[in-house]
C-alpha positions, 0 to 999 in steps of 0.5 A: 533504441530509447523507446524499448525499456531494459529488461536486462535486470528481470532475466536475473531476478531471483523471486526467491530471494524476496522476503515474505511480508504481511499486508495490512488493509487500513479502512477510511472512517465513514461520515458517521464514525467522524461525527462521532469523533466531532461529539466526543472531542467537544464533551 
C-alpha cells in the first residue's frame, strides 16, 4: 500500500561507507554585537 513508506534501501545501508565529517556551530550575533557593527560601519 502507499501508505507504507519503502524501506527497501535502509536494509542495504552500509554505515560504514559514510565518510567522516567535521560539525561546525555558527552562533547569531547578539543585539549588542549588531550595534557595535552599526557604530563602526558610520566612523
Amino acid at each position: 500500500m502507499a501508505d507504507k513508506p519503502d524501506t527497501g534501501e535502509i536494509a542495504i545501508f552500509h554505515k560504514a561507507k559514510l565518510k567522516k565529517t567535521e560539525t561546525q556551530e555558527n552562533t547569531l550575533l547578539t543585539t549588542e554585537t549588531i550595534e557595535q557593527e552599526k557604530r563602526s560601519e558610520i566612523s
